[in-house]
Steps between C-alpha positions, in 0.01 A plus 500: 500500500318204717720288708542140465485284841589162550280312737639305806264231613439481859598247768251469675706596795714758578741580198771758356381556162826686412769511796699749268450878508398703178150377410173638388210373710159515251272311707357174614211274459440260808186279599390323780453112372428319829149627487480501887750733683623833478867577377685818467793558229750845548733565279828692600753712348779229697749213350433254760235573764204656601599783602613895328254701319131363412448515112120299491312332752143299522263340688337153308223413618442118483466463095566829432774643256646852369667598223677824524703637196703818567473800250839628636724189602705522831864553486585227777898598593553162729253172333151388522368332775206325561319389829202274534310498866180355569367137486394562154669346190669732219540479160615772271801698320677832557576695200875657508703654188 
């Protein structure tokens, strides 16, 4: 059976996407939208900060973007956190069911 996710649009900035335990991580799509700067995006198994166990992580180069999509989700126990470093600018979602 395929799992459903819902996406979470992202910030921009540093973000929980779900500060509650209990949810499948499927994966992410992010892209650099400045055009002119680097920016880096992890994403953590954490309800508030960045910090705990790394579940994805990538480099964007300036106008770059990846999509990942997870055959086997993560079982994230505390949330989903997202970080965004860099000068770049982000745009993107993180898939969670």
């Amino acid at each position: 059976m395929k799992q459903s996710y819902q996406t979470v649009a992202l910030t921009g900035s540093d973000q929980a996407v779900k500060a509650t335990g209990g949810v499948l991580f499927g994966g992410y799509t992010v892209q650099e939208t400045g055009g002119s700067n680097a920016a880096t995006v992890r994403i953590y198994d954490n309800a508030s900060a960045a910090s705990g166990t790394l579940i994805g992580a990538v480099n964007l180069a300036a106008g770059g973007s990846a999509d990942v999509a997870l055959n086997h989700p993560t079982w994230c126990l505390n949330g989903v956190y997202v970080d965004v470093g860099g000068t770049g600018t982000v745009a993107g979602s993180v898939r969670i069911g």
